[in-house]
Structures are given as structure tokens and as C-alpha cells.
C-alpha positions in Angstrom: -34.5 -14.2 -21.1 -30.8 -13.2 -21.2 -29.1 -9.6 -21.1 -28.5 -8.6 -17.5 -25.9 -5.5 -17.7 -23.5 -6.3 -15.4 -19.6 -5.2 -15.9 -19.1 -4.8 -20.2 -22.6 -6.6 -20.9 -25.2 -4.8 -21.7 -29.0 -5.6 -21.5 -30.6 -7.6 -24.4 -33.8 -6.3 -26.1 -35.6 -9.3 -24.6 -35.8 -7.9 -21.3 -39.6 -8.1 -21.1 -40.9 -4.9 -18.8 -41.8 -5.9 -15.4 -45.3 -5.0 -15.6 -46.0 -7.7 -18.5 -44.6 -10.1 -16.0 -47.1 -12.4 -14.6 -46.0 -13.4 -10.5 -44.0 -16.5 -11.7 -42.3 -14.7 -14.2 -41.1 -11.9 -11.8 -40.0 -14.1 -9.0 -37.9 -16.1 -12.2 -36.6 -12.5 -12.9 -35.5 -11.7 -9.2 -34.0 -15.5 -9.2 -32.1 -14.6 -12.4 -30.6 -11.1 -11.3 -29.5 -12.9 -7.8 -27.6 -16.2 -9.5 -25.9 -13.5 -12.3 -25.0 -11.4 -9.7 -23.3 -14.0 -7.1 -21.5 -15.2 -10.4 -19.9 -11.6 -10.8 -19.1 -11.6 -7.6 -17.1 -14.4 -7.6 -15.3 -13.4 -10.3 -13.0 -11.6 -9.0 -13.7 -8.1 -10.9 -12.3 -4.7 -9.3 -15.1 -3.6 -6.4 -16.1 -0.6 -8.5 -17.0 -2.2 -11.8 -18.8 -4.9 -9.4 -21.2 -2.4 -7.8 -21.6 -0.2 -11.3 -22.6 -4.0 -12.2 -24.7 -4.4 -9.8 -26.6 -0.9 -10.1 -27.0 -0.8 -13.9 -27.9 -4.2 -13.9 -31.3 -3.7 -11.2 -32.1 -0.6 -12.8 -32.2 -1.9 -16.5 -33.8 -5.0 -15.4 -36.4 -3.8 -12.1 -39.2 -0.6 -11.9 -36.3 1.6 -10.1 -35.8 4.8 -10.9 -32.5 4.9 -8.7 -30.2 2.3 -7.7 -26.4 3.7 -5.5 -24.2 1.9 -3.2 -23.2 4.1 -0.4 -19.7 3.6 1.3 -18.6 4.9 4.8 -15.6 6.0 6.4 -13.5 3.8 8.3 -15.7 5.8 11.6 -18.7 5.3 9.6 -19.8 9.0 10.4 -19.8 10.1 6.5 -20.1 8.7 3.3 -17.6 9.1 1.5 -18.1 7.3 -2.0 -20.8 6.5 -4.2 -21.7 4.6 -7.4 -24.9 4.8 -8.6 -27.7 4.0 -12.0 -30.1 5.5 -12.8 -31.8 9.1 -13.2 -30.0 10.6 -10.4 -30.0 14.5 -9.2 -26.6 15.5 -7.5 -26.2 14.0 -4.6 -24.6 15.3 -0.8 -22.0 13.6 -1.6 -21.1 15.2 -5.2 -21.5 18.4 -3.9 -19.8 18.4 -1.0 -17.6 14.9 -1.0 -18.8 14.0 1.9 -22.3 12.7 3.3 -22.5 12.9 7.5 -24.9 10.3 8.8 -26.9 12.6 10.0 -28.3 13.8 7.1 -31.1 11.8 4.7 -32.6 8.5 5.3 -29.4 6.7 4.4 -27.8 8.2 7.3 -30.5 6.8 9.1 -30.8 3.6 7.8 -26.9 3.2 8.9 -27.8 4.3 12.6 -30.7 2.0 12.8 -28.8 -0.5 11.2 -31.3 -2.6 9.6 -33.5 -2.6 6.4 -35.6 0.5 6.1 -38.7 0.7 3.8 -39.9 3.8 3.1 -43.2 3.4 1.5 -44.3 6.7 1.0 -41.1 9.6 0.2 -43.4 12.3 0.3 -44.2 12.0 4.3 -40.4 11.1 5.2 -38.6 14.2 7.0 -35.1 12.8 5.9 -35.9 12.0 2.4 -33.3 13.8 0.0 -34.5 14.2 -3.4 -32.7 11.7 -5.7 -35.1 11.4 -8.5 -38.3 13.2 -9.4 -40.4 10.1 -10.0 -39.4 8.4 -6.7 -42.3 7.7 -4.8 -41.0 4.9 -2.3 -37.7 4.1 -1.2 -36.0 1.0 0.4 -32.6 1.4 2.2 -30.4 -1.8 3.5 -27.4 -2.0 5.5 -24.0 -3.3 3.5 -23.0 -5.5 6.8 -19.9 -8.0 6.6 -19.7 -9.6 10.4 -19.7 -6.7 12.8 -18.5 -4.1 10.0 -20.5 -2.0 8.7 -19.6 -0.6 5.2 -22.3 1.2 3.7 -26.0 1.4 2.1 -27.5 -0.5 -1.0 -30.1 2.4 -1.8 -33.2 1.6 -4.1 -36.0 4.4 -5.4 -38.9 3.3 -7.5 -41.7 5.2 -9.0 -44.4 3.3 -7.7 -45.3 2.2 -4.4 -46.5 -1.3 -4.4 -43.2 -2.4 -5.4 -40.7 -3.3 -2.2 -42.5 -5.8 -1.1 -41.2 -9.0 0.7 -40.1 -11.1 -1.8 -38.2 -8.2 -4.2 -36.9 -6.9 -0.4 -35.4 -10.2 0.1 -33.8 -10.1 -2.9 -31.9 -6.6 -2.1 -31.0 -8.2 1.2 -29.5 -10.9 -0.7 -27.6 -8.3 -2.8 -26.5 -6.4 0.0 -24.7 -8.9 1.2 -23.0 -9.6 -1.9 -21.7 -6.5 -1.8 -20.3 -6.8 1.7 -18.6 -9.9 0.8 -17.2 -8.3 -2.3 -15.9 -5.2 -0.2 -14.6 -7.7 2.6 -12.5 -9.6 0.4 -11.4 -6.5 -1.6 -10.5 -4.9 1.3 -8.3 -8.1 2.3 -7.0 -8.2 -0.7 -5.4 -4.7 0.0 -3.9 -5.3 3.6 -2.3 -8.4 2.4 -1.0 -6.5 -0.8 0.2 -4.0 2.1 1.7 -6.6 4.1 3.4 -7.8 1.3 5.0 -4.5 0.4 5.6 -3.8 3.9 7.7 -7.8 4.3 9.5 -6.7 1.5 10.7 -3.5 2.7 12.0 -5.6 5.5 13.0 -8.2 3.7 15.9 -5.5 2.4 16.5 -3.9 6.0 18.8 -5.0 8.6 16.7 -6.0 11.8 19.6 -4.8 14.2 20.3 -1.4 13.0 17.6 -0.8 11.0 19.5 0.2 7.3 19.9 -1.6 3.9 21.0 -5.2 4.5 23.2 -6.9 2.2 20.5 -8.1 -0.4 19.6 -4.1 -0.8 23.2 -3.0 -1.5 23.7 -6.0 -3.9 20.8 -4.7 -6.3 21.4 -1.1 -5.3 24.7 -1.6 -6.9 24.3 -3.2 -10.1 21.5 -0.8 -11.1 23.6 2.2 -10.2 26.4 0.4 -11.6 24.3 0.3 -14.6 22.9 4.2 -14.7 26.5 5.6 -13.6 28.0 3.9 -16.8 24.9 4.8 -19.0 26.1 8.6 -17.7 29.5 7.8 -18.0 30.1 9.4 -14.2 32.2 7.9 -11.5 30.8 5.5 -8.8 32.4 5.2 -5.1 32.2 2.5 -2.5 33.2 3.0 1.2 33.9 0.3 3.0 33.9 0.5 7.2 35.2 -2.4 9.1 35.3 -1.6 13.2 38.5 -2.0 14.8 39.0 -4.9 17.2 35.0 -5.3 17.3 35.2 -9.2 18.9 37.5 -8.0 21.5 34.5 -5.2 22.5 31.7 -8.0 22.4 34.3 -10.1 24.7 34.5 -7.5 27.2 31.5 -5.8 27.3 29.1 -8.3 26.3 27.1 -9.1 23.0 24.6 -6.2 23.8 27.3 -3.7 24.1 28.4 -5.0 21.1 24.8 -4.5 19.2 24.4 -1.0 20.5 27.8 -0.3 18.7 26.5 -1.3 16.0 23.4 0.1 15.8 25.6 3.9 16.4 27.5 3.5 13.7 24.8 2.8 11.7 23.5 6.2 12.3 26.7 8.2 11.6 27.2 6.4 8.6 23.6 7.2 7.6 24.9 11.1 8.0 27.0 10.7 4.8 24.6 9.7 2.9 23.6 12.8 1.5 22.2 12.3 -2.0 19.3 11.0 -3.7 20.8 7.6 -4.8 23.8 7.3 -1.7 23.3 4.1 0.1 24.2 3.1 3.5 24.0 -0.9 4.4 25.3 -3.3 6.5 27.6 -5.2 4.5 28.1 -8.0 7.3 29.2 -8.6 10.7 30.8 -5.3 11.8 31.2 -4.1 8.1 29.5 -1.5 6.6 29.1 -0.3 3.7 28.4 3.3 1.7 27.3 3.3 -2.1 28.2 7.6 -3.4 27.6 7.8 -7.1 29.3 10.7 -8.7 32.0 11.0 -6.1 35.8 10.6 -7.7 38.1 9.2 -5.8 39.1 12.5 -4.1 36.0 12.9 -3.1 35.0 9.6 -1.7 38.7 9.6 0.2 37.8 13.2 2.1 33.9 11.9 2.9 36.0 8.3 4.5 38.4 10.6 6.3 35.0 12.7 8.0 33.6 9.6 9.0 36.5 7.9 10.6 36.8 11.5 12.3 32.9 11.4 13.3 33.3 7.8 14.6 35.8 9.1 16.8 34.1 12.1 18.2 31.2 9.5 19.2 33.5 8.2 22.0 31.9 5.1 22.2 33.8 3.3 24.7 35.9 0.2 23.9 37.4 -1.0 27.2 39.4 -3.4 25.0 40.8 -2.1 22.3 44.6 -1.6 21.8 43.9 1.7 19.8 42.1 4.1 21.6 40.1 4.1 24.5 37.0 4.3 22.0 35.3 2.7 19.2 37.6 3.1 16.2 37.3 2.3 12.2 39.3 1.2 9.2 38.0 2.6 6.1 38.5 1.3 2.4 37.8 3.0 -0.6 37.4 2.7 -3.7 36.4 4.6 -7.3 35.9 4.6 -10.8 33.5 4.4 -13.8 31.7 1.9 -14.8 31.9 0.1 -18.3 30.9 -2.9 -20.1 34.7 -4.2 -19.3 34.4 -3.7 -15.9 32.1 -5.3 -13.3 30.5 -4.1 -9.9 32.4 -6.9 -8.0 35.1 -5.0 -8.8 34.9 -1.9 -7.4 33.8 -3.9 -4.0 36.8 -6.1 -4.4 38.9 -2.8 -4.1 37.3 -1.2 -1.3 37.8 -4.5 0.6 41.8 -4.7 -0.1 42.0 -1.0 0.6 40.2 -1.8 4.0 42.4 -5.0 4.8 45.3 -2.2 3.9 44.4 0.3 6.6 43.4 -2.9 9.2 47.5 -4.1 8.2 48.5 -0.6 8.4 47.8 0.1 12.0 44.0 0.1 11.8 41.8 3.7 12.5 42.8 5.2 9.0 41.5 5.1 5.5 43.5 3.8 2.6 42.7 3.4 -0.7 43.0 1.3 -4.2 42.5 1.6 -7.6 39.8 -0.7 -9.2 40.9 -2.8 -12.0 
């Protein structure tokens, strides 16, 4: 017999009905639905087509009126999502979105925490109605280790039918959905993790803003949408004065804290959507304004060689002031197919080496070309 629907397959018509099934034949069929189903399961399909799978495949192939996976919370106390096959009546948890554990016999199954056969619906206190023809009910815990992620839930119209052999079988499948929620669920924290060493792959660990990988394809795609727009693009570049001589004298620490301030004053100029703020290297940083002219990006160095100074961060040996101090370069234009982004760094960087030969604490200028 082939036909068991279980993702895009549908049931054959050679399904023979379970009642013309002599004893052999059945326990055949319950082999049969088990193998298909470890196969899907290994197969790497998304958990929810799995357990839709799973359900329409039981139900089209088995005397159940009902079959619905149950998932928890993270403090198993509700359900809080459901696929299911079958005849089913709305649910707690479509009306509301929510199922507590305390109410129905799933709830309970989860707080006993074992298989629970319900033989008889009609003389169960916590039954809640899923299908008219229901008479018996069987309940098992979806358990992976210690962690307890649901209910497999299966009604039948008859009675005689959840007996040890077919019960065995929803065991078996119970834990074929744990597995399959384990290993989903795995796959999202590491697909997590990944995003999450990625975002720090593009931060610097000392002060905590864009490294230099972030600024270098920060650039070229604003390079890229500022030319498209044909609007200007400046670049800020902040070298602190006489840094060595501060880590000398005050120690490598001193020297880290330094940085890590004027990481955050930078970060207060960064007031658009697109600005950028990185540490460029060493004690150089860097700011990345689309949109600002020249003008503009020469008044905004100007406030932050001011707002440097007003920190007062102390530099015991620097020739300049009795403070940390910086030498600002910048730099501005509009970006074409002629030109290049290295450009418009290389600019900032001579205007900077201009205000360091200059007398340092000052912002100069040049013209990108």
C-alpha cells in the first residue's frame, strides 16, 4: 500500500480502511506510518509542514477523528500554538490564543507528564469537546531530554482503538516530534548566534562602535546611493593629539578609557539615519555624514574638536593643553563614476596630517580630487 499524506503527498486510493484490516495487516500499517514518518523527519522540512505531515498523514491513514500537536511556552504554563487534522471544533487556543494548563485534559496530560489514555470522553471532567464523534482520547507528552514541548493529541470515534500496540506507535511519534522541535529550535539559536558574531564581527571590542570593516562597506554603499542621488558625501577624520605620550604617562588603561570617551562624543554627531561613527584605527576615528557639503561637515568638525575639549579628559603629557585634544580632517564632495571612495578618505587624511603639522587641536580641510 502506498499514499501516506505527509508534507505535498497526498493519500492514494489504496489506503484500505482499517476495519478491513486483518491484525497483521494493521500492525504492517502502524510499521508503515512510523518508517514514513522518521524519513520526513529527517528530511529536514520546516517544523510546521512536519507536524501538518504528521497529523494529516494519522488521520487519513488511522480511525481518528482528531489528530493536533500542542506547543507550550518557554514556562510551559499555556499553549500557545497548534496544528491540527481532522474534524476539529474551535479550540482554547483559537479563541483565545492561548491554552493555560489548567484547563482540558491536555493541560493535564502536561502536568502529569506521561501518556494519558482516556478511554471513555464522556466520564472525563477535563475533556474539551474537539469532535462530536470522539469517544476515547489518548494524550502523550512531546519530551526532548528534560524539555518539555508540548502534546501529540489523538481522538477516535470508537473505543477499542488505543490499545498497546497503536499507543506505542504514538509514543514513537511523539518523539519524533520532539526531536524535530529540538533540532529546529537549534537550528534558530545558532542562526541567532550567527547574526549576533556578525554584528560583532563589524564592532570594535574596545569602544564598542563600527570597526574598520563596517566603515569600509558603509562607505562604498553610501558612496554608491549618494552618487545615484547626486548629493554630497562627507568624511571626518579625528586623530587624538599626542595619544602615545598619554598611554606613556598614564598607562595603557588610561589610554583605553580615552578612547572609549571619545567614542561616545563622536557618537553625538552622528545624527542621521545613514551617519556613521567607527574606529578607523589606533587613536583614529572616523565619521561617515552624507548630505553634508563641505561647510557643513567643517562647522560639525569644529563642534566636535570644541566637545572634546569641554570633556577635560586629562592628559598629563601633552604639550597642548592640559587635556585630551584632537586634530580633525575633512573632507567633501559628490560621488561619480570618475571618482572613487578612497578618495574622499585620502583627503580627509591629508587634511588631518595638515592640522597635526599645523600646530595640532584644529580642523583643516581639502578638496577631494
Amino acid at each position: 500500500m502506498q499514499g501516506i499524506a505527509l508534507g505535498n503527498q497526498s493519500v492514494g486510493p489504496s489506503v484500505v480502511p482499517w476495519d478491513a484490516q486483518d491484525a497483521p495487516a494493521r500492525q504492517a500499517t502502524l510499521t508503515r506510518i512510523l518508517i514514513r514518518i522518521s524519513r520526513e523527519a529527517l528530511q529536514g522540512a520546516s517544523l510546521d509542514s512536519l507536524m501538518q505531515g504528521i497529523c494529516d498523514c494519522l488521520v487519513a491513514e488511522l480511525p481518528v477523528a482528531i489528530v493536533s500537536v500542542l506547543l507550550l511556552d518557554d514556562d510551559n504554563q499555556f499553549f500557545v500554538h497548534e496544528v491540527y487534522a481532522g474534524e476539529f471544533t474551535r479550540s482554547p487556543l483559537a479563541v483565545h490564543g492561548v491554552w493555560p494548563i489548567r484547563v482540558g485534559a491536555a493541560g493535564r496530560c502536561v502536568q502529569l507528564g506521561r501518556p494519558h489514555l482516556i478511554r471513555d470522553i464522556s466520564t472525563d471532567p477535563d475533556y474539551v469537546p474537539g469532535n462530536a464523534t470522539a469517544r476515547s482520547e489518548y494524550l502523550v507528552p512531546i519530551r526532548h531530554g528534560r524539555r518539555l514541548h508540548g502534546v501529540l493529541n489523538l481522538e477516535c470515534a470508537r473505543t477499542d482503538f488505543f490499545d498497546e500496540e497503536s499507543c506505542a506507535v504514538f509514543d514513537a511519534v511523539a518523539d519524533l516530534v520532539a526531536g524535530a522541535i529540538h533540532f529546529a529550535r537549534m537550528a534558530d539559536e545558532l542562526t541567532e548566534a550567527n547574526r549576533k558574531l556578525e554584528r560583532l564581527s563589524l564592532r570594535d571590542p574596545l569602544t564598542g562602535i563600527a570597526n574598520r570593516r563596517q566603515f569600509d562597506t558603509r562607505l562604498a554603499e553610501t558612496w554608491a546611493r549618494q552618487g545615484r542621488a547626486g548629493a554630497p558625501l562627507a568624511l571626518l577624520l579625528a586623530d587624538a593629539d599626542c595619544f602615545k605620550a598619554l598611554n606613556d604617562s598614564a598607562g595603557h588603561l588610561r589610554g583605553d578609557e580615552c578612547l572609549r570617551r571619545l567614542a561616545r562624543i563622536c557618537e553625538r554627531f552622528a545624527v542621521d539615519r545613514h551617519d556613521l561613527v567607527a574606529r578607523y584605527g589606533g587613536e583614529e576615528f572616523v565619521l561617515l555624514l552624507p548630505g553634508r557639503t563641505l561647510d557643513a561637515a567643517i562647522e560639525q568638525g569644529e563642534a566636535l574638536r570644541r566637545a572634546v575639549a569641554e570633556e577635560a579628559f586629562a592628559h598629563p603629557a601633552s604639550p597642548l593643553a592640559p587635556h585630551v585634544t584632537v586634530s580633525i580632517g575633512v573632507a567633501a564632495l559628490v560621488p561619480s563614476e570618475e571618482s572613487a571612495p578612497e578618495q574622499l578618505v585620502a583627503a580627509a587624511d591629508r587634511a588631518m596630517y595638515d592640522a597635526k603639522t599645523r600646530g595640532r587641536d584644529r580642523v583643516a580641510w581639502s578638496a577631494a580630487s
